[in-house]
MDAnalysis code that builds the backbone (N, CA, C; Angstrom):
import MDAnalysis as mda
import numpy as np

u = mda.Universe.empty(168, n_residues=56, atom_resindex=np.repeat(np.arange(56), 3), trajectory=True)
u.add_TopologyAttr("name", ["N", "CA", "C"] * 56)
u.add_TopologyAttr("resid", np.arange(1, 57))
u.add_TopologyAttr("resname", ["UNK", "UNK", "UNK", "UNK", "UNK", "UNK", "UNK", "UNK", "UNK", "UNK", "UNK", "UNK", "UNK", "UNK", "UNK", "UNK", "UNK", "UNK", "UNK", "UNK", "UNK", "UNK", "UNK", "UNK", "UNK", "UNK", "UNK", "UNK", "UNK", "UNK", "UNK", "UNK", "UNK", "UNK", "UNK", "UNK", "UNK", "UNK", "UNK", "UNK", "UNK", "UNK", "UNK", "UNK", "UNK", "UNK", "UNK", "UNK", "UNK", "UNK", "UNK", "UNK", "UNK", "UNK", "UNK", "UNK"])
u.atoms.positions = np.array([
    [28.656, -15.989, 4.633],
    [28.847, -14.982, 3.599],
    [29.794, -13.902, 4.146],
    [30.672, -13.685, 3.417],
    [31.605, -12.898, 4.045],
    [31.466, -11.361, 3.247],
    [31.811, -10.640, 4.196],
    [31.771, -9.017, 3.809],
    [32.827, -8.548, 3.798],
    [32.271, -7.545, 2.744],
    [33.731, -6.922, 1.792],
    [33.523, -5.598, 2.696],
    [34.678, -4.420, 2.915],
    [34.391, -3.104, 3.271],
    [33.977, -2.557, 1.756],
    [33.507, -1.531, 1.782],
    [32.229, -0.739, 0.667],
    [33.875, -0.269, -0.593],
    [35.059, -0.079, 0.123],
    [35.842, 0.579, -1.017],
    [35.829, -0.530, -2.122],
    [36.117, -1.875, -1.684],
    [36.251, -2.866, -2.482],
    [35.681, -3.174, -3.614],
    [33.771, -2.957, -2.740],
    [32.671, -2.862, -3.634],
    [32.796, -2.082, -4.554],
    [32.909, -1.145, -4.527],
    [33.472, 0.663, -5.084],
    [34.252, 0.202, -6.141],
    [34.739, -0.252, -6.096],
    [36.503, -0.224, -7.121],
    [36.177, -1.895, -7.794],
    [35.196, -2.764, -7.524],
    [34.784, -4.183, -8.753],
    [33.616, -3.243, -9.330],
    [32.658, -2.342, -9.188],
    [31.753, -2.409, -9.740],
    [32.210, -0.827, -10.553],
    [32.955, -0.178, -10.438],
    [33.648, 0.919, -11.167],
    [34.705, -0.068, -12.336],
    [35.079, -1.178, -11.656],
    [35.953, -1.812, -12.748],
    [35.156, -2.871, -13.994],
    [33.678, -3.039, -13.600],
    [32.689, -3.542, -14.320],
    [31.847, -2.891, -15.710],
    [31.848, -1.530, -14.703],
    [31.250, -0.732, -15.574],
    [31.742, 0.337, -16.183],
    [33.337, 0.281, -16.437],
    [34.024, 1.222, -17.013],
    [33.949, 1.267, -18.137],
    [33.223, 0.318, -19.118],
    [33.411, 0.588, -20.416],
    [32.043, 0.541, -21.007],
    [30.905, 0.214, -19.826],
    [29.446, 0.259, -20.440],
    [29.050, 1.836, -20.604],
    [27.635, 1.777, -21.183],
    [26.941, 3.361, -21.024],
    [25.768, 2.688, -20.019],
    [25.630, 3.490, -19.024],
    [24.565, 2.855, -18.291],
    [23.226, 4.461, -18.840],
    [23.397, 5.098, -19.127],
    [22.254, 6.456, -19.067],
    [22.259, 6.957, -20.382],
    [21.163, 7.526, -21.048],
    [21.006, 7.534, -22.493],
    [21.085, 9.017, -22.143],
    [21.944, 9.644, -22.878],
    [22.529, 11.464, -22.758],
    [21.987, 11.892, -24.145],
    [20.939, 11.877, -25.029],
    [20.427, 11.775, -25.726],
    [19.646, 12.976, -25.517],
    [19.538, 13.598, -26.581],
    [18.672, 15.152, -26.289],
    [16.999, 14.785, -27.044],
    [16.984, 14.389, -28.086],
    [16.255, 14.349, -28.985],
    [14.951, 13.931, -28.092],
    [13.602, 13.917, -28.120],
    [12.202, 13.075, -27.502],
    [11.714, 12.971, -28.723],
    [10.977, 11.832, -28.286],
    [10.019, 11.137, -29.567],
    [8.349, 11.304, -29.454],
    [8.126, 12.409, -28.725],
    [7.122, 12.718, -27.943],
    [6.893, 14.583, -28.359],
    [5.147, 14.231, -28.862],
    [5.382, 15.806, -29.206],
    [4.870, 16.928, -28.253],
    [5.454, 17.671, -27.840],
    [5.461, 18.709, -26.531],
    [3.868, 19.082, -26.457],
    [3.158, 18.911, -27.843],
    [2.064, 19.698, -27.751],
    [0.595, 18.638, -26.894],
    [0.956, 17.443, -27.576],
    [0.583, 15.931, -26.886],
    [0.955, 15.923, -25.420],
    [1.701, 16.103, -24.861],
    [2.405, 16.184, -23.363],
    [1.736, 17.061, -22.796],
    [1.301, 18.638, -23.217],
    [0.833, 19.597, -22.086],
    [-0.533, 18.942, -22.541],
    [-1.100, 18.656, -23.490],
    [-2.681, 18.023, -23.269],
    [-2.858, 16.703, -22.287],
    [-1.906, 15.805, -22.125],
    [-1.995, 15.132, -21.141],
    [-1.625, 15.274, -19.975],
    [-1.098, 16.823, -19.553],
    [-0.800, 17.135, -18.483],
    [-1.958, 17.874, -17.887],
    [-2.560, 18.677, -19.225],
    [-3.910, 19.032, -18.416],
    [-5.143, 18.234, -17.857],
    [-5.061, 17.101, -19.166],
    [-6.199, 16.149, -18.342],
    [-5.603, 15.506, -17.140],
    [-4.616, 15.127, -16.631],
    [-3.913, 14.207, -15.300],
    [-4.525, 15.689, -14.238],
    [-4.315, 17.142, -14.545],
    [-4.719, 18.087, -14.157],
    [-5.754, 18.141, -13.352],
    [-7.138, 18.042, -14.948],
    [-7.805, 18.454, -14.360],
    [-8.779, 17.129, -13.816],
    [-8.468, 15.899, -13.675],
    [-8.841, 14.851, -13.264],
    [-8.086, 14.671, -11.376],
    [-7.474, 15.228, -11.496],
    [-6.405, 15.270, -9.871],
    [-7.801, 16.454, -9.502],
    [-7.726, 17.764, -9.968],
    [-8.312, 18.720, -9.144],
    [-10.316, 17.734, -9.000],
    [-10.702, 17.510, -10.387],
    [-12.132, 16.629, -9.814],
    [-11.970, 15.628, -8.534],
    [-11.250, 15.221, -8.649],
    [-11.027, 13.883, -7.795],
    [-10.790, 14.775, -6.187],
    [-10.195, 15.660, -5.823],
    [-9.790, 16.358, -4.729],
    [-11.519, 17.314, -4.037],
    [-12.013, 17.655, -5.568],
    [-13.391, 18.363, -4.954],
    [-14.239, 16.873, -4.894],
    [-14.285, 16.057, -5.086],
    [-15.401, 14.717, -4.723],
    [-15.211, 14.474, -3.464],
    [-13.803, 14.714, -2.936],
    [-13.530, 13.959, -1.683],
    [-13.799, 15.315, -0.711],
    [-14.150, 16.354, -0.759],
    [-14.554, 17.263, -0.017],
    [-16.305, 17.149, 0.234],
    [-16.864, 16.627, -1.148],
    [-17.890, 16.582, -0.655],
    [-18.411, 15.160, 0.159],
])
């Protein structure tokens, strides 16, 4: 198997993907903020139970 130096690599896979979108730049979420901090509090407050069990 023969090896390429990295510019080569650089310059087929820039010439591959010059015309795709690889990342969605998309502002909009389909997710409602108010749903998100309630599941941030339970991941919350299930991390802090789990941290006092292992103390005792």
């Amino acid at each position: 198997m023969a090896l390429c130096p990295n510019n080569a690599i650089d310059k087929k896979l820039a010439k591959m993907y010059a015309e795709k979108v690889t990342v969605n730049l998309d502002n909009r979420s389909t997710l409602d903020p108010e749903d998100f901090w309630k599941t941030m509090q339970m991941i919350a407050v299930t991390n802090q139970a789990m941290m006092h069990i292992k103390r005792i």
